[in-house]
LUMDREN-57252 format. One line per field, with one value per residue: z, y, x of N, C-alpha, C in turn. Coordinates in nm, 3 decimals, always signed. Example, Ala and Ser with C-alpha at 12.3 -4.5 7.8 and 13.67 -1.06 7.14 Angstrom:
2
nzz <- c(+0.780  +0.708)
nyy <- c(-0.569  -0.225)
nxx <- c(+1.319  +1.285)
cazz <- c(+0.780  +0.714)
cayy <- c(-0.450  -0.106)
caxx <- c(+1.230  +1.367)
czz <- c(+0.780  +0.787)
cyy <- c(-0.330  +0.003)
cxx <- c(+1.320  +1.290)
This chain:
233
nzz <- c(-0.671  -0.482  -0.670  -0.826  -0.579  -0.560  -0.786  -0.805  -0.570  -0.628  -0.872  -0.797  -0.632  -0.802  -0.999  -0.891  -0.718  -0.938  -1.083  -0.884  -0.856  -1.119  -1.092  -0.878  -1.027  -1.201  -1.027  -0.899  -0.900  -1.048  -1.187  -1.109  -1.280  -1.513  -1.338  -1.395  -1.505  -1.466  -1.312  -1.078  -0.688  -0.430  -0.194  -0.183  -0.299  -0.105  +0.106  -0.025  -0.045  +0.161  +0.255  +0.111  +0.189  +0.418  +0.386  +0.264  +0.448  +0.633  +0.724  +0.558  +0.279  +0.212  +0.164  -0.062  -0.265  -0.314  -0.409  -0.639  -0.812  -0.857  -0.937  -1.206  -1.285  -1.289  -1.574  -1.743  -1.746  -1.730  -1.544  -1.415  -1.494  -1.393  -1.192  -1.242  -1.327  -1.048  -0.849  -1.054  -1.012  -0.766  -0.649  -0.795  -0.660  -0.448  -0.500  -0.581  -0.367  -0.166  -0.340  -0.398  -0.200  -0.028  -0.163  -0.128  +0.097  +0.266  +0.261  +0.285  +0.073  -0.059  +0.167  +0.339  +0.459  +0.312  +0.069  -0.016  -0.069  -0.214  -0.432  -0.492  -0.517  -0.786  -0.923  -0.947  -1.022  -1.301  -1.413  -1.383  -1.590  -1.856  -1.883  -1.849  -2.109  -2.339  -2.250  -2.287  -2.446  -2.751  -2.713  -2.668  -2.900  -3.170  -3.356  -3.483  -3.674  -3.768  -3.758  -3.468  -3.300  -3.231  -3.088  -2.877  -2.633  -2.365  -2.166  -2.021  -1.986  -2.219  -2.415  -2.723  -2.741  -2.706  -2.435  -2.454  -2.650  -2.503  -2.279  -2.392  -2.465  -2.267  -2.156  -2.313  -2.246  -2.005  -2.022  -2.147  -1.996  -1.807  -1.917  -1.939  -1.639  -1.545  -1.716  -1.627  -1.384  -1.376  -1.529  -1.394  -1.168  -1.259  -1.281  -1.463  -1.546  -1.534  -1.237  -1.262  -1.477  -1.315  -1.192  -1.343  -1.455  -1.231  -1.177  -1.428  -1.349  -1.139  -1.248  -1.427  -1.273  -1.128  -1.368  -1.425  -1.224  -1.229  -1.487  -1.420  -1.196  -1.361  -1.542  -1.371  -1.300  -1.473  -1.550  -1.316  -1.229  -1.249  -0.991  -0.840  -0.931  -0.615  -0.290  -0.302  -0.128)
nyy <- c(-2.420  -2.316  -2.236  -1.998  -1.843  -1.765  -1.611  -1.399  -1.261  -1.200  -1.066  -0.844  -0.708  -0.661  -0.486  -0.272  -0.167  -0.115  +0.130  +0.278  +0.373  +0.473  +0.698  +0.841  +0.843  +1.062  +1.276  +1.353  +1.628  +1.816  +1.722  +1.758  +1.949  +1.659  +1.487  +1.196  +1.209  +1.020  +0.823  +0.560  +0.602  +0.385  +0.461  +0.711  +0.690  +0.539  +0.700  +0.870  +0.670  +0.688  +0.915  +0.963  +0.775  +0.866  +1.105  +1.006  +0.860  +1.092  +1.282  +1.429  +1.287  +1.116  +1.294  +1.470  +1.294  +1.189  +1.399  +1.419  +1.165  +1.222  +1.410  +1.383  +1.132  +1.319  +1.447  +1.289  +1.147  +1.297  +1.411  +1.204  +0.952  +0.954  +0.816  +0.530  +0.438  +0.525  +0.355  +0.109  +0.075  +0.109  -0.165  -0.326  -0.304  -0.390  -0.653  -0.749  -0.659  -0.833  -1.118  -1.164  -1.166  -1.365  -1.572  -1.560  -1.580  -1.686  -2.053  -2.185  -2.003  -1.775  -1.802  -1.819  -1.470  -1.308  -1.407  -1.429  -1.128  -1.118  -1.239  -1.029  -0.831  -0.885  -0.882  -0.619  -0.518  -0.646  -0.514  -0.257  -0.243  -0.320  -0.075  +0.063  +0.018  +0.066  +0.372  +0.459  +0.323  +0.400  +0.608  +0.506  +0.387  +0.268  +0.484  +0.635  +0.763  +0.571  +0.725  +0.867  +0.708  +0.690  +0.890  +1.153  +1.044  +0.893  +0.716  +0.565  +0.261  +0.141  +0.227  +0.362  +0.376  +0.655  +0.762  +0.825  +0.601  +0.371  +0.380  +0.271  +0.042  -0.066  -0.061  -0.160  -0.437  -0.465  -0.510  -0.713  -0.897  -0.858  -0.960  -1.216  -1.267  -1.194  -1.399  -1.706  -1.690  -1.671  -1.910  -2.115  -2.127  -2.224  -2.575  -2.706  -2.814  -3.050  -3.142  -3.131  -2.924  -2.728  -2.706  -2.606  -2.385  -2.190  -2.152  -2.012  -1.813  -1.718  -1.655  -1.479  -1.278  -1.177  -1.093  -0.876  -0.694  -0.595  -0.489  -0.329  -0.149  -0.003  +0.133  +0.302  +0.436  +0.586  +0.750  +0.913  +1.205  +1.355  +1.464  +1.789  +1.869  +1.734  +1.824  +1.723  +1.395)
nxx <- c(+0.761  +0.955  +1.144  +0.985  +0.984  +1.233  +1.311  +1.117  +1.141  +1.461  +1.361  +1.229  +1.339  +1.587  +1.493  +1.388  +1.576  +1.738  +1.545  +1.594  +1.835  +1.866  +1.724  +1.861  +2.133  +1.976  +1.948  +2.177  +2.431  +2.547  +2.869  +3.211  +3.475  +3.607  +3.540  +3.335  +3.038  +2.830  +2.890  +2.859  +2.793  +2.831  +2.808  +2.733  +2.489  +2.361  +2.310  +2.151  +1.937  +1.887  +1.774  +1.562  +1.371  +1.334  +1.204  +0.946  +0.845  +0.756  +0.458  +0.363  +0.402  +0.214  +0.008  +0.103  +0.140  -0.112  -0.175  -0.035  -0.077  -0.381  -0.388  -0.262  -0.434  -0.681  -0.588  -0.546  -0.797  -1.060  -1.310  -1.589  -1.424  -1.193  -1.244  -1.207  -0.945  -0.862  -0.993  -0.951  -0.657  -0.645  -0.760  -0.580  -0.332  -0.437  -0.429  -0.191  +0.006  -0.123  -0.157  +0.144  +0.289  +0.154  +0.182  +0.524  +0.576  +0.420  +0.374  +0.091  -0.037  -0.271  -0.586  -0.885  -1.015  -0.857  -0.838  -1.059  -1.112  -0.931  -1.048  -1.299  -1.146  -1.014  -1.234  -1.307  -1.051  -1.070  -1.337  -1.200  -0.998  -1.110  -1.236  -0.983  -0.899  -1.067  -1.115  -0.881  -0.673  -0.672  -0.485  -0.275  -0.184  +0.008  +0.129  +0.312  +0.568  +0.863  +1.078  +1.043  +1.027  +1.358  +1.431  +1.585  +1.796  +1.558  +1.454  +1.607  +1.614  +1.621  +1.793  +1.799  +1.539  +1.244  +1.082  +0.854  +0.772  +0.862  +0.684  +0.454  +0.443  +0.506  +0.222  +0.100  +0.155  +0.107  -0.172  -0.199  -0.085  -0.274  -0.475  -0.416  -0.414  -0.712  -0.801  -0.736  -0.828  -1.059  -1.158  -0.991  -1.188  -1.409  -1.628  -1.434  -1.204  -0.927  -0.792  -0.522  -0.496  -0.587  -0.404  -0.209  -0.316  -0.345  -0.046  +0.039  -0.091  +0.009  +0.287  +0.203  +0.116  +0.336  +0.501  +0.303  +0.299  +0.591  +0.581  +0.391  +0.534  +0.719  +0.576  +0.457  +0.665  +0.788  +0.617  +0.624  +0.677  +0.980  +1.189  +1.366  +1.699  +1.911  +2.043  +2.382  +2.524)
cazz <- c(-0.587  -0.468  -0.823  -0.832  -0.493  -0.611  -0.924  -0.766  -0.492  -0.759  -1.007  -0.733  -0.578  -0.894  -1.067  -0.759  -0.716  -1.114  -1.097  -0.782  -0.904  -1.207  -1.016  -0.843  -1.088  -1.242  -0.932  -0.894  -0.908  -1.189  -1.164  -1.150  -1.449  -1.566  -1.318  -1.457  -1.465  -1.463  -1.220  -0.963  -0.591  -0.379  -0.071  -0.185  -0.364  -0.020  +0.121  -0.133  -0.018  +0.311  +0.256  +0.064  +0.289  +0.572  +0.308  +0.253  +0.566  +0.680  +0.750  +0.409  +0.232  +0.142  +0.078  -0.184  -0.324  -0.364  -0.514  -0.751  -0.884  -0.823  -1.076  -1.321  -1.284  -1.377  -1.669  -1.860  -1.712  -1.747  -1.550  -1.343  -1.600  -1.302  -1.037  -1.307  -1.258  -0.923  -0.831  -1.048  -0.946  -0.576  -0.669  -0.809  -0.574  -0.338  -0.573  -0.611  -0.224  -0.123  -0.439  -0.426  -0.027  +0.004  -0.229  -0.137  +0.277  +0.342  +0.176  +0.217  +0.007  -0.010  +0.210  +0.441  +0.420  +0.242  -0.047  -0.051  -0.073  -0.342  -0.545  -0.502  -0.586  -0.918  -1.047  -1.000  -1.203  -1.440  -1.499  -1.463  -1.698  -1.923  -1.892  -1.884  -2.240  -2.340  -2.270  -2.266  -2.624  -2.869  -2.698  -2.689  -3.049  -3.228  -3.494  -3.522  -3.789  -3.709  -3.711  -3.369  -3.196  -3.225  -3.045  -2.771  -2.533  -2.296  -2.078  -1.941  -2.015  -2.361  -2.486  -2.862  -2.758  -2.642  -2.335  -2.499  -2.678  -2.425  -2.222  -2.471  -2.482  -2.132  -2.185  -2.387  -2.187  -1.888  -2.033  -2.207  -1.856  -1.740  -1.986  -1.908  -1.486  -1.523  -1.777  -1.538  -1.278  -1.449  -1.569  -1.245  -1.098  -1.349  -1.261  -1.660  -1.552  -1.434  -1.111  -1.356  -1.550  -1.262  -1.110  -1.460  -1.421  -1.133  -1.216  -1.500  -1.298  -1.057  -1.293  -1.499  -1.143  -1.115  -1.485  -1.445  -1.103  -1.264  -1.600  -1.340  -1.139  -1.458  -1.610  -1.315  -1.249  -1.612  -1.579  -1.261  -1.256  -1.223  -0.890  -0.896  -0.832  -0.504  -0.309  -0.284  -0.043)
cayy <- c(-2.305  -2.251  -2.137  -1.942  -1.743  -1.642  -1.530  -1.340  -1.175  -1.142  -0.971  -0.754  -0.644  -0.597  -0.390  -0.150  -0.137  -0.021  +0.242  +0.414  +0.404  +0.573  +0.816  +0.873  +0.943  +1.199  +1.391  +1.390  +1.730  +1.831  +1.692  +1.825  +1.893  +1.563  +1.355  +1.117  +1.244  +0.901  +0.740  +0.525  +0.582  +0.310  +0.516  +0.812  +0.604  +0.481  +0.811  +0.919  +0.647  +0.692  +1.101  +0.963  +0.701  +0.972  +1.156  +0.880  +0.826  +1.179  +1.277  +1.498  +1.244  +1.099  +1.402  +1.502  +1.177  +1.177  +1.506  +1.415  +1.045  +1.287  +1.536  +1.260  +1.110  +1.374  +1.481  +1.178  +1.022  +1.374  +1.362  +1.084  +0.869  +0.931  +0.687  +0.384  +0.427  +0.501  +0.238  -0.025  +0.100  +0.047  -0.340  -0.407  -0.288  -0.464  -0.794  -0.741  -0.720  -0.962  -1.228  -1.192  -1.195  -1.486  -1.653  -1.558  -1.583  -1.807  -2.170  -2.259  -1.921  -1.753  -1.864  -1.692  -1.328  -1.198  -1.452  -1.361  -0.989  -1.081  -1.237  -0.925  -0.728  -0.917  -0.850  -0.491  -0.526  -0.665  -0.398  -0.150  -0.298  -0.319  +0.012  +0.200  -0.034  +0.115  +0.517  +0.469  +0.232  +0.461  +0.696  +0.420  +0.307  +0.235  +0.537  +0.749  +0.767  +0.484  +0.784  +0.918  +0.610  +0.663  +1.033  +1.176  +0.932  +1.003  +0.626  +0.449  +0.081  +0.132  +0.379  +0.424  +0.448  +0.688  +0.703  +0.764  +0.488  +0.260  +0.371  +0.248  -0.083  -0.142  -0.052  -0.335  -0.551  -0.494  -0.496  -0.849  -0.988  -0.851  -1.023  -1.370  -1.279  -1.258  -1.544  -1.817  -1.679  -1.736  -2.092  -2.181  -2.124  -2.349  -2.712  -2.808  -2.876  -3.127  -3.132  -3.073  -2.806  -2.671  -2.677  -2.521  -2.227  -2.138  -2.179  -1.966  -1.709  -1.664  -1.605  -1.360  -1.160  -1.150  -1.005  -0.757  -0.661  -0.567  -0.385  -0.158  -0.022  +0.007  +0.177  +0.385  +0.502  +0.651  +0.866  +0.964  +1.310  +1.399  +1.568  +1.863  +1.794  +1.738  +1.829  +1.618  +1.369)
caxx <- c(+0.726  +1.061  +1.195  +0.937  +1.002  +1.340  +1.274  +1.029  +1.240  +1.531  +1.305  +1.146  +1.457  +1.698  +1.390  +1.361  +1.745  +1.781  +1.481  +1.629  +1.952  +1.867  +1.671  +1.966  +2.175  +1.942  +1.930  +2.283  +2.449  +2.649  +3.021  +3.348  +3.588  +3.729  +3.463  +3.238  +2.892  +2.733  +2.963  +2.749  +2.868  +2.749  +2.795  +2.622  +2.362  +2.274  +2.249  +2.040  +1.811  +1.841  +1.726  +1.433  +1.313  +1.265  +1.084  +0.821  +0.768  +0.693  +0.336  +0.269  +0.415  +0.078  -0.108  +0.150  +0.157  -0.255  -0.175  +0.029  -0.165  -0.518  -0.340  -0.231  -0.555  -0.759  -0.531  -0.564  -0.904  -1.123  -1.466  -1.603  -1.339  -1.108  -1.268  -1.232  -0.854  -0.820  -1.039  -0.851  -0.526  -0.614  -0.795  -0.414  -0.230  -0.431  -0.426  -0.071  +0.050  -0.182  -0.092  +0.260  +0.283  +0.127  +0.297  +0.626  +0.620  +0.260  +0.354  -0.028  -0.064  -0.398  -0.679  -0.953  -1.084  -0.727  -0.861  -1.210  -1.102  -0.854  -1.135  -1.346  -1.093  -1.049  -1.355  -1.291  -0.961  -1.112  -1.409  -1.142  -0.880  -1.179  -1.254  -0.915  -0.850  -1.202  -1.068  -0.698  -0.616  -0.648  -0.378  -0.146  -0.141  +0.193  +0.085  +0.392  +0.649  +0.943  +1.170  +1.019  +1.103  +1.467  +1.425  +1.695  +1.732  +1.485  +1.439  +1.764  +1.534  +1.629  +1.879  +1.747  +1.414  +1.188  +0.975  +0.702  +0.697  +0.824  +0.562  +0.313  +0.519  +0.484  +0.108  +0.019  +0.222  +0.027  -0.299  -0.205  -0.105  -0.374  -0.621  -0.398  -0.472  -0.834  -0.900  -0.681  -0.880  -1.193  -1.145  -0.984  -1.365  -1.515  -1.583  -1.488  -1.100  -0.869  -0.665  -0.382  -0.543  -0.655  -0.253  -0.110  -0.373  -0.297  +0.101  +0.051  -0.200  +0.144  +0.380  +0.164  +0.131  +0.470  +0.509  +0.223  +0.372  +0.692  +0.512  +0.307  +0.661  +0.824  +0.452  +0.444  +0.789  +0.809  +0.521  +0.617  +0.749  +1.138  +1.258  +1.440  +1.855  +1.940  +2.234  +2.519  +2.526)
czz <- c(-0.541  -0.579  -0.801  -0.719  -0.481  -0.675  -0.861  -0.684  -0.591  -0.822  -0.978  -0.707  -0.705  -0.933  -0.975  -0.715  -0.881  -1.141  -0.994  -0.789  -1.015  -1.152  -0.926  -0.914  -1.151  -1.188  -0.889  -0.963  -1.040  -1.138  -1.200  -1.274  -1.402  -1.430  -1.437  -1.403  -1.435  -1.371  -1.117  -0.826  -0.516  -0.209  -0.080  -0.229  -0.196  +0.076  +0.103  -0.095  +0.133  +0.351  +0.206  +0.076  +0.388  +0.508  +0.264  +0.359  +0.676  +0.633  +0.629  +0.264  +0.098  +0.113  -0.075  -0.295  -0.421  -0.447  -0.651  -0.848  -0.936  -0.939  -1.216  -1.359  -1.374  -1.530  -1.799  -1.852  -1.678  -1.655  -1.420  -1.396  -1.471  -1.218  -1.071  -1.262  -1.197  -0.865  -0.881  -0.982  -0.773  -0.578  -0.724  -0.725  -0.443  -0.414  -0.547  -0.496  -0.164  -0.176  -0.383  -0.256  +0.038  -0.035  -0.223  +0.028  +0.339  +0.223  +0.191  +0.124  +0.033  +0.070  +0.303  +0.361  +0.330  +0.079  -0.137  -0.117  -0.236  -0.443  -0.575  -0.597  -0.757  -0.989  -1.028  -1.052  -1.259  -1.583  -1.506  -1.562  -1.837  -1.995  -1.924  -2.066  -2.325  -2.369  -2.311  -2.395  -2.728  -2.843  -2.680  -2.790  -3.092  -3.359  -3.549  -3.604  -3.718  -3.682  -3.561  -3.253  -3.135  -3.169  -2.936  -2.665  -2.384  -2.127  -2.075  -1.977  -2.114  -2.399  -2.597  -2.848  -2.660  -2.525  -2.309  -2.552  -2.620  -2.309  -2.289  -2.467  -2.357  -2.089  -2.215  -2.335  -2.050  -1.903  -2.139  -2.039  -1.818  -1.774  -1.912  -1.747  -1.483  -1.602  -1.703  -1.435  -1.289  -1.492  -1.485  -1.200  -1.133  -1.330  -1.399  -1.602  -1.472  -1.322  -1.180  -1.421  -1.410  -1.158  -1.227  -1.432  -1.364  -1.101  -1.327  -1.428  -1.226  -1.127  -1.389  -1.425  -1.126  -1.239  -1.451  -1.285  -1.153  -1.388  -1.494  -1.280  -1.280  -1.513  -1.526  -1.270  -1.367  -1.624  -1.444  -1.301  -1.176  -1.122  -0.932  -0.872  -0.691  -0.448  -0.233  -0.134  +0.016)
cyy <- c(-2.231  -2.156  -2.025  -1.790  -1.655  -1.587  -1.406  -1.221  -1.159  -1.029  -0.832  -0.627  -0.511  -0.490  -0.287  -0.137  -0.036  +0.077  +0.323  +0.425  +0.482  +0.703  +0.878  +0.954  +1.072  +1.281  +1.418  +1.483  +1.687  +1.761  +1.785  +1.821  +1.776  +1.441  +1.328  +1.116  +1.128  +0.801  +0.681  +0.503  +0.503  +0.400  +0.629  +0.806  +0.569  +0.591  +0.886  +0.864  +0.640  +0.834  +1.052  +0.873  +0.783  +1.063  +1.123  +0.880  +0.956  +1.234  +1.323  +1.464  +1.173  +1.175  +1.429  +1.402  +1.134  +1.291  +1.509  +1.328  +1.138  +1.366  +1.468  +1.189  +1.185  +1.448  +1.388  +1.081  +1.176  +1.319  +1.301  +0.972  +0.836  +0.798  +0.566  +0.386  +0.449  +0.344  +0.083  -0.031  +0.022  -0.099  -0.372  -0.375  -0.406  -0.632  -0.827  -0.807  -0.832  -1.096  -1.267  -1.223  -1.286  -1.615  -1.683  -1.634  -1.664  -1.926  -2.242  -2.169  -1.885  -1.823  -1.749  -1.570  -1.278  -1.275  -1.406  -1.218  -0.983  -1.156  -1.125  -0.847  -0.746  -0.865  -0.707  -0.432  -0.543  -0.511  -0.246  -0.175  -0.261  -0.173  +0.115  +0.159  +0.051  +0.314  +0.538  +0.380  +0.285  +0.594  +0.621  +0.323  +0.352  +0.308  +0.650  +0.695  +0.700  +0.625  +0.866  +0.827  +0.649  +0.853  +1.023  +1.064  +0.977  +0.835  +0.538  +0.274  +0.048  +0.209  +0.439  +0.418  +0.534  +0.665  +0.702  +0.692  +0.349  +0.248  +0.278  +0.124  -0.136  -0.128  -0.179  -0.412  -0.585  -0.520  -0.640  -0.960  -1.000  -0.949  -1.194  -1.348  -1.315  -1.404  -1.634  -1.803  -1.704  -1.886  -2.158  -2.199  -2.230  -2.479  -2.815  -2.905  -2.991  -3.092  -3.109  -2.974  -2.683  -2.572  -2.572  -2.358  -2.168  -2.107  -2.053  -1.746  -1.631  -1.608  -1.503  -1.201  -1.142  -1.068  -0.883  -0.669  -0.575  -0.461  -0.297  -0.086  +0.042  +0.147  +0.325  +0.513  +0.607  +0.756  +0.928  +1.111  +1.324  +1.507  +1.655  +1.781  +1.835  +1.738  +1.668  +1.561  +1.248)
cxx <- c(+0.851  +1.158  +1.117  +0.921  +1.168  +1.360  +1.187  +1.102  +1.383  +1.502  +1.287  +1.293  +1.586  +1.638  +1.422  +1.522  +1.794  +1.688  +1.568  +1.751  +1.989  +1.794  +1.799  +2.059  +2.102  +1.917  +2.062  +2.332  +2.566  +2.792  +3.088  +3.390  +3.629  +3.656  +3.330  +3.148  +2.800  +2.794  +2.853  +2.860  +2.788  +2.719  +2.719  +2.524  +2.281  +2.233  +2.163  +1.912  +1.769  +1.691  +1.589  +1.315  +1.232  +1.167  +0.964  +0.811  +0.754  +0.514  +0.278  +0.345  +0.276  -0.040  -0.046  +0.118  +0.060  -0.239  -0.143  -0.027  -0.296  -0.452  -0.331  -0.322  -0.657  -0.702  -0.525  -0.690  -0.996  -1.252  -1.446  -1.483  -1.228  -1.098  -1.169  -1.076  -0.798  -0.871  -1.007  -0.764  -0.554  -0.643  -0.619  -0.372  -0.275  -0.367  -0.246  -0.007  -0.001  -0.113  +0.015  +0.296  +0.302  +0.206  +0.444  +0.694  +0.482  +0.295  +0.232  -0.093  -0.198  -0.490  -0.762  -1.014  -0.958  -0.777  -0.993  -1.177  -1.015  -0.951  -1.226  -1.264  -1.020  -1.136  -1.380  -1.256  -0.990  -1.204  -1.327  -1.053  -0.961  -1.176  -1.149  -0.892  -0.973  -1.159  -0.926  -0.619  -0.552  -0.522  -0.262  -0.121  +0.002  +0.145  +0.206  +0.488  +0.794  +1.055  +1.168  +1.042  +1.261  +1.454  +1.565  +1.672  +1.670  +1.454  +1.587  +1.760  +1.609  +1.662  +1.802  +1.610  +1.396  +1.114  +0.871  +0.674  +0.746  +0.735  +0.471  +0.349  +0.477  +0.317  +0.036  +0.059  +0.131  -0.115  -0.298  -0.136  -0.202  -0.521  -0.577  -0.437  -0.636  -0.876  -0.877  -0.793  -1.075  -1.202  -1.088  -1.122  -1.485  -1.500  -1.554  -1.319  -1.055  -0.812  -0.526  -0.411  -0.526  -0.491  -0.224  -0.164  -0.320  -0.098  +0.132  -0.030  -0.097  +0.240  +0.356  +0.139  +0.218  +0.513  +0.415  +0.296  +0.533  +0.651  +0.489  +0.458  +0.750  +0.720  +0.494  +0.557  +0.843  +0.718  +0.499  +0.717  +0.890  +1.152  +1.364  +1.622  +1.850  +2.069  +2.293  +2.528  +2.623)
């Protein structure tokens, strides 16, 4: 368990340290002659997140925010099609904070109404997971010509590829965690296993939340849209 809670805080941390650091730099203003455009300043890096802290946590923060998912939403989920992934989206997120939470800062981990809620909200992931795999598959097939992989470099993850097709990469990745989250969580329920089965599951159920947890910021942060530059700070 203890391995498991630094890996965890490690993973969480470094991840979310190397997105907003590249966000950083790509909002960083042009350089001088003869500076280095890609230079990382730790002092104006933390500035940067200071400025965009206070920006999250102002009041029309979360209208924009709905604006922007609600836009993205209906652009690739047409219709009623929308709900299915809002409505997963919010069952992970809750699954997510809850899961990992518990796990990280409660050593008797889930129990009570926060457990109940996170089994509910399972079986809502599920029928949406189902469902976005169902509308959302066939736009993330591996069908383009190997020479389109190797496009301008367009994601920081992975220089020589694209980010459209490491989008699609981190696609299947989450939607093959996702299949290993619900099945553990399904055969945990069943009285077929052992008390050792029943440990591994659940061993395996944690560390696949911790992977899918890391796919979705990675998922999400790529198809979020690019701020304009900002000034120098």
């Amino acid at each position: 368990m203890t391995v498991f809670i630094i890996v965890a805080l490690l993973s969480l941390a470094g991840l979310l340290f190397y997105r907003t650091a590249v966000r950083y730099l790509a909002s960083a203003p042009a350089a001088e002659s003869g500076e280095n455009p890609s230079r990382f300043k730790p002092g104006a890096y933390l500035r940067w997140l200071g400025i965009r802290t206070k920006t999250y946590a102002s009041p029309s923060f979360f209208r924009k925010s709905w604006d922007v998912w609600n836009g993205w939403a209906e652009a690739h989920y047409p219709g009623w099609t929308k709900w299915i992934f809002l409505g997963g989206a919010a069952a992970f997120l809750y699954l997510a904070v809850s899961g990992l939470f518990f796990s990280i800062f409660i050593r008797r981990g889930l129990f009570g109404l926060p457990l109940l809620a996170h089994v509910a909200a399972g079986g809502l992931f599920a029928i949406g997971l189902a469902a976005v795999l169902m509308f959302r598959a066939g736009a993330h097939r591996f069908d383009r010509q190997k020479s389109a992989v190797f496009e301008a470099i367009a994601c920081p993850i992975f220089k020589n590829l694209s980010k459209e097709f490491v989008r699609k990469i981190i696609f299947w990745i989450f939607a093959s965690l996702g299949f290993v989250q619900v099945t553990t969580a399904l055969c945990s329920m069943l009285p077929v296993f052992t008390f050792n089965t029943q440990v591994a599951l659940l061993m395996i159920h944690r560390w696949s939340a911790l992977g899918l947890a890391l796919a979705a910021i990675v998922f999400f942060d790529i198809i979020l849209p690019e701020r304009t530059k900002t000034p120098q700070v």
